[in-house]
mmCIF file as Biopython writes it, N, C-alpha, C and O atoms, coordinates in Angstrom:
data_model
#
loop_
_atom_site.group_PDB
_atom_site.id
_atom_site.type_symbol
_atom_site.label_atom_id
_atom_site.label_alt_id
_atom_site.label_comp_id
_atom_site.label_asym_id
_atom_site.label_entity_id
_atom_site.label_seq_id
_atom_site.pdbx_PDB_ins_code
_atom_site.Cartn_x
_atom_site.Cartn_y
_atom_site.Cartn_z
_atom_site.occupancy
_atom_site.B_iso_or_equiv
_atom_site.auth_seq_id
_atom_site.auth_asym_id
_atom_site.pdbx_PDB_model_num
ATOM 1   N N  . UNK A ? 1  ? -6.653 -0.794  -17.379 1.0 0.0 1  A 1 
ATOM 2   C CA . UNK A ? 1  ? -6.868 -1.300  -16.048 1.0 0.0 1  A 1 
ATOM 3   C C  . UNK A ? 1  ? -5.974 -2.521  -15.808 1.0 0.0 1  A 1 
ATOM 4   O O  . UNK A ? 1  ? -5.807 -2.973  -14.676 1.0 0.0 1  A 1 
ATOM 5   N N  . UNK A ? 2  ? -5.303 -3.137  -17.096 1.0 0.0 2  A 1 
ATOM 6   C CA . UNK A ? 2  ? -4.827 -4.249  -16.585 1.0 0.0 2  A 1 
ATOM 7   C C  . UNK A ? 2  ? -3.107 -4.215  -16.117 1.0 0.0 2  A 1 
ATOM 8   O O  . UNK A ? 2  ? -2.369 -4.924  -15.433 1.0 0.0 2  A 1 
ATOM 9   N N  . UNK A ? 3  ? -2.987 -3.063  -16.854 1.0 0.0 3  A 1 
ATOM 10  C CA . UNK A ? 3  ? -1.568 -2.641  -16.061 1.0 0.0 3  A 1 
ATOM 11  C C  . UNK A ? 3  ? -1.461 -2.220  -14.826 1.0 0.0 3  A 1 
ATOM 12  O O  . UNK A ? 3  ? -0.395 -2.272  -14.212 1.0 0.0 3  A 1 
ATOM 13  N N  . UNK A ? 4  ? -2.667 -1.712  -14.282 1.0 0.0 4  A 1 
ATOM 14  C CA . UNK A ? 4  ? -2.529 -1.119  -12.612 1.0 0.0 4  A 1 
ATOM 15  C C  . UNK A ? 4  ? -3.065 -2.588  -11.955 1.0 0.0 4  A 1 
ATOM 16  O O  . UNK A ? 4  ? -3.024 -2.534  -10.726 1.0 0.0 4  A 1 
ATOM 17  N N  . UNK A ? 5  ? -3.333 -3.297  -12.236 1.0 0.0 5  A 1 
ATOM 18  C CA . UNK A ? 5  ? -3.955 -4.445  -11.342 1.0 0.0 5  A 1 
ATOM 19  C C  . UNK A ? 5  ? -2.601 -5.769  -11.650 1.0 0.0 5  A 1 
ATOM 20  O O  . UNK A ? 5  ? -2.611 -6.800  -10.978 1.0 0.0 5  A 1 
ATOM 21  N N  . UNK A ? 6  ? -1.565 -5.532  -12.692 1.0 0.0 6  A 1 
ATOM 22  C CA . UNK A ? 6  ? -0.736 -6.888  -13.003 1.0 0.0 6  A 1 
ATOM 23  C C  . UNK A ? 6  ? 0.732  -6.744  -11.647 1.0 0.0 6  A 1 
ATOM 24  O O  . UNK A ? 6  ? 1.772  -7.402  -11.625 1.0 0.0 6  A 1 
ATOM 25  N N  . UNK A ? 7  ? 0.383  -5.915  -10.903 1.0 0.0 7  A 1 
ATOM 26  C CA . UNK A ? 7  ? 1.098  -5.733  -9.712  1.0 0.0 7  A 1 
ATOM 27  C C  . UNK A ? 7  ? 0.523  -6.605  -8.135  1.0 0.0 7  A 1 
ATOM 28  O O  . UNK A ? 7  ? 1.387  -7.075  -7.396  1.0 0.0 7  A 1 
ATOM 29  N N  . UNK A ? 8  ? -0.877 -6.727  -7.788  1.0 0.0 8  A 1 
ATOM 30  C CA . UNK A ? 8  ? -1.332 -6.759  -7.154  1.0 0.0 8  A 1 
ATOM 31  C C  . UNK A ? 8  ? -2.107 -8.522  -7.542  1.0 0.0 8  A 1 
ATOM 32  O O  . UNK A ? 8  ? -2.331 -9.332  -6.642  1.0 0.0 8  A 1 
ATOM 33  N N  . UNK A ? 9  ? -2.337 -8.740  -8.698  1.0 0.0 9  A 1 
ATOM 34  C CA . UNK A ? 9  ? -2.894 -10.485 -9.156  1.0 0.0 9  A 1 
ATOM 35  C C  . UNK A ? 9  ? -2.360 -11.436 -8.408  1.0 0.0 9  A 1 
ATOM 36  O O  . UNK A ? 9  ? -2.979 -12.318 -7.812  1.0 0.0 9  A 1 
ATOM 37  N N  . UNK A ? 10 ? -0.513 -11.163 -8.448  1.0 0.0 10 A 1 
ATOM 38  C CA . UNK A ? 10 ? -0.132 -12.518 -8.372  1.0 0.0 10 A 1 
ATOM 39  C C  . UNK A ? 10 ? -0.170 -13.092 -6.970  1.0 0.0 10 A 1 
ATOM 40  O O  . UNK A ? 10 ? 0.061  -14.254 -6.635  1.0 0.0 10 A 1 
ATOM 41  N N  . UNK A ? 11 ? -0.581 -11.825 -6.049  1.0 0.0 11 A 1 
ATOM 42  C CA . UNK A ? 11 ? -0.654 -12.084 -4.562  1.0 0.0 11 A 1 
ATOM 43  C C  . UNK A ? 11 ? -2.119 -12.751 -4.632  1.0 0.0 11 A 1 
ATOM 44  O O  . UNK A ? 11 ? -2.172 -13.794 -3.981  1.0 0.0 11 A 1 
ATOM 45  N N  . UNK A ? 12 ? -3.219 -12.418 -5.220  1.0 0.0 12 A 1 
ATOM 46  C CA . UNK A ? 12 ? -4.459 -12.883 -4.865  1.0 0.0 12 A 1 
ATOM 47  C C  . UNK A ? 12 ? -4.377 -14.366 -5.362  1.0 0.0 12 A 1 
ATOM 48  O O  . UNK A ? 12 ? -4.918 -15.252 -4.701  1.0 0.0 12 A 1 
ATOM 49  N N  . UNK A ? 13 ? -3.590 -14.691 -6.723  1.0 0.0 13 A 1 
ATOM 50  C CA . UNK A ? 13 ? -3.930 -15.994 -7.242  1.0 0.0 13 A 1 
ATOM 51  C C  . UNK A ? 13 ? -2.914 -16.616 -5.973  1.0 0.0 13 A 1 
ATOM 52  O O  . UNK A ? 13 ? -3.334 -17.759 -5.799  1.0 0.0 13 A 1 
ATOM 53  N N  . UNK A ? 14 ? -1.972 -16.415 -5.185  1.0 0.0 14 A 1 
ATOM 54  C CA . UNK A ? 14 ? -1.221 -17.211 -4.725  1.0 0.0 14 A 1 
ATOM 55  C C  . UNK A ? 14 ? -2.021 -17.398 -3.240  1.0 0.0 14 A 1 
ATOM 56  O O  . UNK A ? 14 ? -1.593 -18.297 -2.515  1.0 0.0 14 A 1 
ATOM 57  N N  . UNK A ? 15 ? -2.999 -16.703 -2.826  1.0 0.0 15 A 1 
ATOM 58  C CA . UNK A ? 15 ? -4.051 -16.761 -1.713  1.0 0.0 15 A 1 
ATOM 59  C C  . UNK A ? 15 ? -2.922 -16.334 -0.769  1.0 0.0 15 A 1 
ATOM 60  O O  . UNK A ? 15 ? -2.816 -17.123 0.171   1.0 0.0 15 A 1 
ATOM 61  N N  . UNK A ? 16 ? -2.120 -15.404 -0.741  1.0 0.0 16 A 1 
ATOM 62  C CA . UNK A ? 16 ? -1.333 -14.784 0.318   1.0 0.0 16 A 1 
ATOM 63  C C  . UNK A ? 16 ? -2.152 -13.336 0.646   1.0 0.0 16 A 1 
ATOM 64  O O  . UNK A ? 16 ? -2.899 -12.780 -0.158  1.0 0.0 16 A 1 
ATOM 65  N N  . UNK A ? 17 ? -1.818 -12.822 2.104   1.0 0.0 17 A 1 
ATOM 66  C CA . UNK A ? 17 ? -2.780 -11.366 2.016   1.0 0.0 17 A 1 
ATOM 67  C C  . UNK A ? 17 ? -1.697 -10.787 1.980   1.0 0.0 17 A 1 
ATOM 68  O O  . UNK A ? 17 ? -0.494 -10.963 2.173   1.0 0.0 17 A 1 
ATOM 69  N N  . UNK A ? 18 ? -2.690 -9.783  1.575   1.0 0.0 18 A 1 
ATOM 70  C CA . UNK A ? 18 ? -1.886 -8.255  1.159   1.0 0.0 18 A 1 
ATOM 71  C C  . UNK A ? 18 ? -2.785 -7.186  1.382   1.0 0.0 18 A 1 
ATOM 72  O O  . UNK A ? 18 ? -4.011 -7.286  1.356   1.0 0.0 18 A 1 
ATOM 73  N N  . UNK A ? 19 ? -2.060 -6.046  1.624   1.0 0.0 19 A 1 
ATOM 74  C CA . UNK A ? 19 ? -2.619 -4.907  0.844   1.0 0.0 19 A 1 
ATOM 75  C C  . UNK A ? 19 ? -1.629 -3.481  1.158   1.0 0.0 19 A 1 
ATOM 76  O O  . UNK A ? 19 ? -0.482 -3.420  1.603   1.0 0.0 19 A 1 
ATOM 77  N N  . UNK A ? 20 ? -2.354 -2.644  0.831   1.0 0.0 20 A 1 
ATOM 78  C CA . UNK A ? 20 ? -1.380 -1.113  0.570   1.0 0.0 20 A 1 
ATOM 79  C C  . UNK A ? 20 ? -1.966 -0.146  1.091   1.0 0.0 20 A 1 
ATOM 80  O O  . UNK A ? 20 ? -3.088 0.251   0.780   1.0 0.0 20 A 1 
ATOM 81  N N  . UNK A ? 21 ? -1.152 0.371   2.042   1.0 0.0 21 A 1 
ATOM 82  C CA . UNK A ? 21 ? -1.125 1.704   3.050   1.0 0.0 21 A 1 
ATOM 83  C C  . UNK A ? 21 ? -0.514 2.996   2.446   1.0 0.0 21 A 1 
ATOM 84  O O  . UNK A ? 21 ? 0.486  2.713   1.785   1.0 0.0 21 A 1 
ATOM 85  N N  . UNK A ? 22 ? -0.734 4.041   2.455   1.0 0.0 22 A 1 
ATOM 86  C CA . UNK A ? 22 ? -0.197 5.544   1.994   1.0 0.0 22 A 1 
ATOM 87  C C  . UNK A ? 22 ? 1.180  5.073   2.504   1.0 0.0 22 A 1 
ATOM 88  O O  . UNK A ? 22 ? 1.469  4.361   3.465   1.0 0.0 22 A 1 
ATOM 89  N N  . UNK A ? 23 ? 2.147  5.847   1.323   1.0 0.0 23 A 1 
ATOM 90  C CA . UNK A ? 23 ? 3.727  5.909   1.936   1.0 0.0 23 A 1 
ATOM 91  C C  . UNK A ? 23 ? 4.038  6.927   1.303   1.0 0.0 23 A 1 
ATOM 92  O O  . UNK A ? 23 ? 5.118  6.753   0.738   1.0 0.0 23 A 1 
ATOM 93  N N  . UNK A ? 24 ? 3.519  8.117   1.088   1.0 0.0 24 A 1 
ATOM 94  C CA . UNK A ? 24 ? 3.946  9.283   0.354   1.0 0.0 24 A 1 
ATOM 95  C C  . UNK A ? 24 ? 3.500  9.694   -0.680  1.0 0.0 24 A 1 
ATOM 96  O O  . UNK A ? 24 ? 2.341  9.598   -1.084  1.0 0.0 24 A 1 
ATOM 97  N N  . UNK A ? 25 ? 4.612  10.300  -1.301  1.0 0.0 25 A 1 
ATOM 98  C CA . UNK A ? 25 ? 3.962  11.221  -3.044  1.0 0.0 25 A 1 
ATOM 99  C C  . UNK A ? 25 ? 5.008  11.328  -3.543  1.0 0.0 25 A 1 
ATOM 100 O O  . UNK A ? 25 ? 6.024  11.931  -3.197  1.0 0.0 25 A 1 
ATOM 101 N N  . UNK A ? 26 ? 4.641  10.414  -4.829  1.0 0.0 26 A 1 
ATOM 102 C CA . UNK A ? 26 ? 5.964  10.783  -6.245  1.0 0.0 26 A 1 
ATOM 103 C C  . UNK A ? 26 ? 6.321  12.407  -6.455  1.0 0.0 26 A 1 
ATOM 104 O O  . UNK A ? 26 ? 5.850  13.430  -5.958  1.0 0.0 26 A 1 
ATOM 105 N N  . UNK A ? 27 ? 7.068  12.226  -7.146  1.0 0.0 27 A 1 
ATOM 106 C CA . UNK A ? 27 ? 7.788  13.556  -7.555  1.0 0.0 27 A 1 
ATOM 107 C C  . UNK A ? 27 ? 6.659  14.206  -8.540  1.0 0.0 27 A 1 
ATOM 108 O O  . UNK A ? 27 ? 7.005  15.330  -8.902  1.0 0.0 27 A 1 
ATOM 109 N N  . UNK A ? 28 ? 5.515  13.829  -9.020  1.0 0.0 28 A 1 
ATOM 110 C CA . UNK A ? 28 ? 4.998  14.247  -9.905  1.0 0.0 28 A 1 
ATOM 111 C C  . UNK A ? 28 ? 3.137  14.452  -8.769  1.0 0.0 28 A 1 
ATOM 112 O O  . UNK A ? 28 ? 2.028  14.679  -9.254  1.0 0.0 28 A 1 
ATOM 113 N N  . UNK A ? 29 ? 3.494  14.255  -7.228  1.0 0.0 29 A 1 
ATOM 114 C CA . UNK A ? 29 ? 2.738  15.077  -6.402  1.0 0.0 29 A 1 
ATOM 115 C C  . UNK A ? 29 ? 1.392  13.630  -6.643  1.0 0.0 29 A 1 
ATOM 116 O O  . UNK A ? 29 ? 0.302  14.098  -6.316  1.0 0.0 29 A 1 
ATOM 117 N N  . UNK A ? 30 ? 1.296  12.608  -6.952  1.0 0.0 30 A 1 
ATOM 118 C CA . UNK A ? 30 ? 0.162  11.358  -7.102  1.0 0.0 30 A 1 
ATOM 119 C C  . UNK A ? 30 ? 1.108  10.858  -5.650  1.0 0.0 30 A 1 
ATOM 120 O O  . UNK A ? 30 ? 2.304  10.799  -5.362  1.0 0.0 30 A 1 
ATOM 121 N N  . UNK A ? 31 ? -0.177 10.557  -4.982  1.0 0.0 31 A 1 
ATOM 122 C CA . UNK A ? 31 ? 0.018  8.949   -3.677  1.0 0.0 31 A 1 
ATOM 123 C C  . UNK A ? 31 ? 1.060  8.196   -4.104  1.0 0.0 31 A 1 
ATOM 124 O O  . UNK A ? 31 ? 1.308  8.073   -5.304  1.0 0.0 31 A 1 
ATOM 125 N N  . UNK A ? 32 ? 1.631  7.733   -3.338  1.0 0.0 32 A 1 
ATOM 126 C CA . UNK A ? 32 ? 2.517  6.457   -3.736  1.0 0.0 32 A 1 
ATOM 127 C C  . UNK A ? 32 ? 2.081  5.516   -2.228  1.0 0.0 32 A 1 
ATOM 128 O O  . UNK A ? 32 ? 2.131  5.975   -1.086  1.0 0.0 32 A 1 
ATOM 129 N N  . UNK A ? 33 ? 1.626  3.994   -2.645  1.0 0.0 33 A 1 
ATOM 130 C CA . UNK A ? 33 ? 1.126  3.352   -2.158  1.0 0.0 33 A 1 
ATOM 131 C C  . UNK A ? 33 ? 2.587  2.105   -1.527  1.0 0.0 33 A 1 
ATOM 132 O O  . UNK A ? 33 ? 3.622  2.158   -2.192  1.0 0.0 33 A 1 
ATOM 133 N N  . UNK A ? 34 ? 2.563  1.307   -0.563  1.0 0.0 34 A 1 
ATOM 134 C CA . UNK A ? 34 ? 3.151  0.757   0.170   1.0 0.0 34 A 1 
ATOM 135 C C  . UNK A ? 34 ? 2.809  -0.857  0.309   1.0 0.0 34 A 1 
ATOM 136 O O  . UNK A ? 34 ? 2.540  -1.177  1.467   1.0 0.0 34 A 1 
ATOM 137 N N  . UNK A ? 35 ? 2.779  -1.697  -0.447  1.0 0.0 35 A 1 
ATOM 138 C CA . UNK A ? 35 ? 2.099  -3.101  -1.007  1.0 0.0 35 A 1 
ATOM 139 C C  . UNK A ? 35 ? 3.197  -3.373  0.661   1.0 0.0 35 A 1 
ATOM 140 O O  . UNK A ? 35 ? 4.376  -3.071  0.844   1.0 0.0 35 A 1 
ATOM 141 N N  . UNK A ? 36 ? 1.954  -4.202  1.852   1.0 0.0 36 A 1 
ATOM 142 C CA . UNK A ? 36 ? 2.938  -5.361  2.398   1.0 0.0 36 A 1 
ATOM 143 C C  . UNK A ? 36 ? 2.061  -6.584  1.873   1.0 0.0 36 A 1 
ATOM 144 O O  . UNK A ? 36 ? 0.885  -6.406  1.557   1.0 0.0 36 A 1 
ATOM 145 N N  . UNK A ? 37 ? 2.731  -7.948  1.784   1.0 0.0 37 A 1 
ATOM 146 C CA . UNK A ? 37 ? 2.352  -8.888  1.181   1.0 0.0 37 A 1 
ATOM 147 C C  . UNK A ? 37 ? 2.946  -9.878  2.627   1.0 0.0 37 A 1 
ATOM 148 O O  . UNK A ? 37 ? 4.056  -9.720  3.135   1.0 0.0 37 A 1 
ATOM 149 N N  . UNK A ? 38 ? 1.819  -10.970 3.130   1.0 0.0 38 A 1 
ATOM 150 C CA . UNK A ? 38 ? 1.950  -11.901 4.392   1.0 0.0 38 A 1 
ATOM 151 C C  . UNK A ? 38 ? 2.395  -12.829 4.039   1.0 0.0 38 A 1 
ATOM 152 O O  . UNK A ? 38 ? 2.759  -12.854 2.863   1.0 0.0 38 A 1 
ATOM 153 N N  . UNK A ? 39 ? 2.570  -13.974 4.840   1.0 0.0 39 A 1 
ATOM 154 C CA . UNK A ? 39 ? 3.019  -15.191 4.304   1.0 0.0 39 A 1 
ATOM 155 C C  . UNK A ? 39 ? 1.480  -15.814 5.070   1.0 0.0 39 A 1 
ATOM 156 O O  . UNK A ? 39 ? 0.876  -15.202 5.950   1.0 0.0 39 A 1 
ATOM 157 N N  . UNK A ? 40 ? 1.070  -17.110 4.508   1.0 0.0 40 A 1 
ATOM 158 C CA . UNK A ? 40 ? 0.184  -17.683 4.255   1.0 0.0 40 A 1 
ATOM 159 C C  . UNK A ? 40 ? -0.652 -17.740 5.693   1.0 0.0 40 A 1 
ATOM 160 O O  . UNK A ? 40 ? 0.243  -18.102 6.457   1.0 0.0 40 A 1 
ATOM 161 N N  . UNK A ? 41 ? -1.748 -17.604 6.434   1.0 0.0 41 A 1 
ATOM 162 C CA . UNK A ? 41 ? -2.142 -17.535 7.635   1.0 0.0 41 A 1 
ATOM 163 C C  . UNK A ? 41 ? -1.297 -16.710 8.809   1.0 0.0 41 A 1 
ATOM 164 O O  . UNK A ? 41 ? -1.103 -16.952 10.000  1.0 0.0 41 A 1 
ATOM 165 N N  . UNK A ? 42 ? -0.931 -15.757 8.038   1.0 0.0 42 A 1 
ATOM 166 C CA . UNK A ? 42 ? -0.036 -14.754 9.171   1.0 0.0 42 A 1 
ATOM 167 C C  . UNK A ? 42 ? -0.459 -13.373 8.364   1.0 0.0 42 A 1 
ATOM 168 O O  . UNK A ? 42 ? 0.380  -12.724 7.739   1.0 0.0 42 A 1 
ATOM 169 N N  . UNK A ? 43 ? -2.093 -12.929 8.459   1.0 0.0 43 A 1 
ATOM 170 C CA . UNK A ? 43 ? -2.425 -11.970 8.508   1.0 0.0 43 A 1 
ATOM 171 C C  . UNK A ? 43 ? -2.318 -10.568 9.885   1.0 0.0 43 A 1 
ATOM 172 O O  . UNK A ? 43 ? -2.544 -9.361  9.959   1.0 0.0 43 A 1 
ATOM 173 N N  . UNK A ? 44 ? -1.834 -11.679 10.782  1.0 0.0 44 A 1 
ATOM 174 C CA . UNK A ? 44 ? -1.644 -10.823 12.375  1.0 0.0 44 A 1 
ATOM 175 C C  . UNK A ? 44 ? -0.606 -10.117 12.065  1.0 0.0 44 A 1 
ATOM 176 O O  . UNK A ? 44 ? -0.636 -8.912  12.315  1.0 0.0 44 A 1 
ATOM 177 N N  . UNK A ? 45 ? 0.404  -10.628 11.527  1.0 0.0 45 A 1 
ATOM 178 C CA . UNK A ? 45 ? 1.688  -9.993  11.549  1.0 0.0 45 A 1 
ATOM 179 C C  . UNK A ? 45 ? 1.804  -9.015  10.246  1.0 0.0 45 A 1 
ATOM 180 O O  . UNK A ? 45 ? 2.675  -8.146  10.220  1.0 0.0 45 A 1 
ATOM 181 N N  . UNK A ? 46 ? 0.987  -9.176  9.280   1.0 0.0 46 A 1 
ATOM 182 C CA . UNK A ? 46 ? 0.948  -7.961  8.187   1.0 0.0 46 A 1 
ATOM 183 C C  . UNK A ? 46 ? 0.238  -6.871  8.767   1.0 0.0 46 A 1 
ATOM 184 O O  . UNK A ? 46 ? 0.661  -5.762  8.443   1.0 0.0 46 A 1 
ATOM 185 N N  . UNK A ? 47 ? -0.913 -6.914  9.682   1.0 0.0 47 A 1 
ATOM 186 C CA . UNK A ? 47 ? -1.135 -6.101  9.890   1.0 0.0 47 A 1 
ATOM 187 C C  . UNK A ? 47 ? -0.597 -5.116  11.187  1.0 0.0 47 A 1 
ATOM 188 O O  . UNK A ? 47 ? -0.730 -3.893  11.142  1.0 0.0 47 A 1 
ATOM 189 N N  . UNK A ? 48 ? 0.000  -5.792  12.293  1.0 0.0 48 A 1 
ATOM 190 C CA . UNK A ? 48 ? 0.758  -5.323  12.867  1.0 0.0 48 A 1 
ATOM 191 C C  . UNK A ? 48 ? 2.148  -4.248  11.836  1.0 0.0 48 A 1 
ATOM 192 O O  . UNK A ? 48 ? 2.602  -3.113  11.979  1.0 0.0 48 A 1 
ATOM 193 N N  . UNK A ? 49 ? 2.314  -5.009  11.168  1.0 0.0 49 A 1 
ATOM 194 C CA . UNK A ? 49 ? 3.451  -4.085  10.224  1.0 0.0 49 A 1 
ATOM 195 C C  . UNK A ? 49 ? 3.031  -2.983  9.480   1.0 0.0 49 A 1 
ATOM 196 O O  . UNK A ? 49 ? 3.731  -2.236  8.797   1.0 0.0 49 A 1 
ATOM 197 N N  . UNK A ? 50 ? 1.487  -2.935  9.725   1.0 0.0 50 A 1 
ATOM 198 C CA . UNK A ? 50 ? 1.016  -1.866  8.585   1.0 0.0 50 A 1 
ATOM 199 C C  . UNK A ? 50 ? 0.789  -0.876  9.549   1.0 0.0 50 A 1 
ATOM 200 O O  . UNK A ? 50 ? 0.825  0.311   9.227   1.0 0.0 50 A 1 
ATOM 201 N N  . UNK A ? 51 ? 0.488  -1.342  11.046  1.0 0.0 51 A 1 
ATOM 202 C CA . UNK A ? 51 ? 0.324  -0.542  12.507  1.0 0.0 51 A 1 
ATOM 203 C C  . UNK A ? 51 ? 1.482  -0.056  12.956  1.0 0.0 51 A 1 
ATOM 204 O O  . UNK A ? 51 ? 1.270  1.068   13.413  1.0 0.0 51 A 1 
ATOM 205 N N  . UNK A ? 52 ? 2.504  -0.331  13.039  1.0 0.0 52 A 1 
ATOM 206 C CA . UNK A ? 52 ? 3.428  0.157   13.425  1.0 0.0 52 A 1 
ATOM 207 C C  . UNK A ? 52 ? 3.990  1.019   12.454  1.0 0.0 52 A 1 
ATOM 208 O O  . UNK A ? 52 ? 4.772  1.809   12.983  1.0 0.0 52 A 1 
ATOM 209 N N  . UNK A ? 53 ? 3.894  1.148   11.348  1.0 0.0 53 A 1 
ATOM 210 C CA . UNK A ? 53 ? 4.166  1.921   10.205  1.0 0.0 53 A 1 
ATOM 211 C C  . UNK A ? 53 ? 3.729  3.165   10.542  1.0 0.0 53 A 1 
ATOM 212 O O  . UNK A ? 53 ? 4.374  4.184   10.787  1.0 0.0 53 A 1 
ATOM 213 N N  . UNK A ? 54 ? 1.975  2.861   10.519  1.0 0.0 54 A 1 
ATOM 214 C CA . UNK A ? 54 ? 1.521  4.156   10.580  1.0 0.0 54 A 1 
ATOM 215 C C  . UNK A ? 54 ? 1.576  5.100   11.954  1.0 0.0 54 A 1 
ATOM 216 O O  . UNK A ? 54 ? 1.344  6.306   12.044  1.0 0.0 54 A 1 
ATOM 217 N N  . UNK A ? 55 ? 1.973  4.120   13.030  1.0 0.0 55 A 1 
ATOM 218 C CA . UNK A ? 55 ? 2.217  4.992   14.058  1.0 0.0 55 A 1 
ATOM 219 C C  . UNK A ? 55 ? 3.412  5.570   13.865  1.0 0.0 55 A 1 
ATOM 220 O O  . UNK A ? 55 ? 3.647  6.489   14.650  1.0 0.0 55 A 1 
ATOM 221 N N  . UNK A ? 56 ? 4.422  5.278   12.905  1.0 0.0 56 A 1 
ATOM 222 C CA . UNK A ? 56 ? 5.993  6.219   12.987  1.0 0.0 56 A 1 
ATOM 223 C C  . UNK A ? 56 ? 5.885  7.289   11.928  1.0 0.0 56 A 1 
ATOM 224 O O  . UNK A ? 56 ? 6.772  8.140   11.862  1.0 0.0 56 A 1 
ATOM 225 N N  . UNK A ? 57 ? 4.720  7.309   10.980  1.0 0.0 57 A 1 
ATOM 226 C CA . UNK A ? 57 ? 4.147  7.853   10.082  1.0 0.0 57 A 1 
ATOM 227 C C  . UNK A ? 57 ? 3.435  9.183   10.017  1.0 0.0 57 A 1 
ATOM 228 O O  . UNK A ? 57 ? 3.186  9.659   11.124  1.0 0.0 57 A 1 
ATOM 229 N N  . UNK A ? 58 ? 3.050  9.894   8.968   1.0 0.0 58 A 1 
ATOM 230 C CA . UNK A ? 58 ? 2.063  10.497  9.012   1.0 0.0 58 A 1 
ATOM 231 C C  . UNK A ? 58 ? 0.777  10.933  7.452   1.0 0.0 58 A 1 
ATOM 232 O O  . UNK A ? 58 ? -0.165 11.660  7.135   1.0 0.0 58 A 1 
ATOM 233 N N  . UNK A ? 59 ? 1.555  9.995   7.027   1.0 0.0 59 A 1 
ATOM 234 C CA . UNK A ? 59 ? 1.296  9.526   5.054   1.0 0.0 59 A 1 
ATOM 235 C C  . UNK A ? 59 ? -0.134 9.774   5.474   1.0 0.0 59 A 1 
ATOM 236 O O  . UNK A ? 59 ? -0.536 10.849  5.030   1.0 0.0 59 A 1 
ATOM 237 N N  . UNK A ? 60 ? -1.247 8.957   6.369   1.0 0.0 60 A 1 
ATOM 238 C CA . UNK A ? 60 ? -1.991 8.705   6.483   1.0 0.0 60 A 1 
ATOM 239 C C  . UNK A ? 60 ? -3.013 9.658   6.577   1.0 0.0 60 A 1 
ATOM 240 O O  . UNK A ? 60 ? -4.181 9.439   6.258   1.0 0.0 60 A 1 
ATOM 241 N N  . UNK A ? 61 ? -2.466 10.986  7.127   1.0 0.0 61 A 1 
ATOM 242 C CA . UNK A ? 61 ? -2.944 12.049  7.384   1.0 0.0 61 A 1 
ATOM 243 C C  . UNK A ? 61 ? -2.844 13.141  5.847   1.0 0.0 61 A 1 
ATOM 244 O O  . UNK A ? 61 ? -3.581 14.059  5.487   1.0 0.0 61 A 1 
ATOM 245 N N  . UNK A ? 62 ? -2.206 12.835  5.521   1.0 0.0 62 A 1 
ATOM 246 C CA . UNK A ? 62 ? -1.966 14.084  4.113   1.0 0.0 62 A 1 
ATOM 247 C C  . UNK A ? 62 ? -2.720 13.851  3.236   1.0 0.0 62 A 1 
ATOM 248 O O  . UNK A ? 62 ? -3.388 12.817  3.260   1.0 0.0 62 A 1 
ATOM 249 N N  . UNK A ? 63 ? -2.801 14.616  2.380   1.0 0.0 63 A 1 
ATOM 250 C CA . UNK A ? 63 ? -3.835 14.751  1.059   1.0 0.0 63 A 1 
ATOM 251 C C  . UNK A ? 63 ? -2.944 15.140  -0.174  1.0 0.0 63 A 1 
ATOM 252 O O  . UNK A ? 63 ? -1.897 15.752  0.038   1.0 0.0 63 A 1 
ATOM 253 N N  . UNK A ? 64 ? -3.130 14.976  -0.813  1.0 0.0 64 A 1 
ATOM 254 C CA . UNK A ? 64 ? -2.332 14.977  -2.238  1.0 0.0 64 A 1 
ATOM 255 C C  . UNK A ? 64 ? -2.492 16.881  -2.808  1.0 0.0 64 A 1 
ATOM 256 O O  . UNK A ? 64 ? -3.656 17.101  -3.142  1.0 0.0 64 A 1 
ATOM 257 N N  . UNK A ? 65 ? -1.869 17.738  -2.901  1.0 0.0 65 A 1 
ATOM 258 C CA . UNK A ? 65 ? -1.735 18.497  -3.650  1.0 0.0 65 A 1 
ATOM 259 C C  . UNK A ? 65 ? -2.517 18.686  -4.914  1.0 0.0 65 A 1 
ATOM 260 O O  . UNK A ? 65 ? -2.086 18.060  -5.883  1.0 0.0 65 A 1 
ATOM 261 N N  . UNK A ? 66 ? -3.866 19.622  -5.144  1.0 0.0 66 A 1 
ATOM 262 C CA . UNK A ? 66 ? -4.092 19.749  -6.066  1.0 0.0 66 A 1 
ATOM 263 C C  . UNK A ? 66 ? -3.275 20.021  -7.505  1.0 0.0 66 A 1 
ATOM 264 O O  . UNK A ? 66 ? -2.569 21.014  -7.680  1.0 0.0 66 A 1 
ATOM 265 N N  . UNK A ? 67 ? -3.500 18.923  -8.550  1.0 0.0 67 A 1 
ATOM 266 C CA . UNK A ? 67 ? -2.710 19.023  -9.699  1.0 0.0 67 A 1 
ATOM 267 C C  . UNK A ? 67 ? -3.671 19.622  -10.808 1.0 0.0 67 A 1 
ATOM 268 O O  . UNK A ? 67 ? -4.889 19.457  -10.751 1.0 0.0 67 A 1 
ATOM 269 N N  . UNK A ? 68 ? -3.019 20.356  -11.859 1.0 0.0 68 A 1 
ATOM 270 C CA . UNK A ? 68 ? -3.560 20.708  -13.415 1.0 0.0 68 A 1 
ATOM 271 C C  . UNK A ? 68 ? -3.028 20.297  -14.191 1.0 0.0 68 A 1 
ATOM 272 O O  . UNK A ? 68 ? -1.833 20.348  -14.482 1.0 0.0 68 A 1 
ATOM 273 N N  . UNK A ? 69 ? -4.001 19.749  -14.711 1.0 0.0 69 A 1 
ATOM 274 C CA . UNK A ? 69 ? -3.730 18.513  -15.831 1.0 0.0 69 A 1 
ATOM 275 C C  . UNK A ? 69 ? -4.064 19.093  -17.163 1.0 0.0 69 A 1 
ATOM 276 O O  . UNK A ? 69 ? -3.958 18.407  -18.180 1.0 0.0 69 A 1 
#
């Protein structure tokens, strides 16, 4: 767990927001996620960027391909 979370820490310890919207699927058919990261009291404008994304988008709508593992 601490390798999937040593991507995403250094934004929380630095008290900047963030977070991650669908942006597709690796070659191996898993989500691939879209980290935007704000600058300090400009949560308006991250999320506007995560809105306008998804309106040119359609990540949001798809489902991942059943895989066998």
């Amino acid at each position: 767990m601490y390798l999937s979370d040593i991507y995403t820490i250094a934004v929380n310890l630095a008290g900047l927001p963030g977070m991650s919207i669908p942006a597709g699927f690796g070659g191996n058919g898993l989500p691939v996620g879209l980290q935007i990261i704000g600058n300090y009291f400009d949560e308006a404008r991250m999320l506007n960027v995560a809105h306008q994304y998804q309106q040119v988008t359609d990540w949001h709508t798809r489902t991942p391909q059943h895989i066998e593992v």
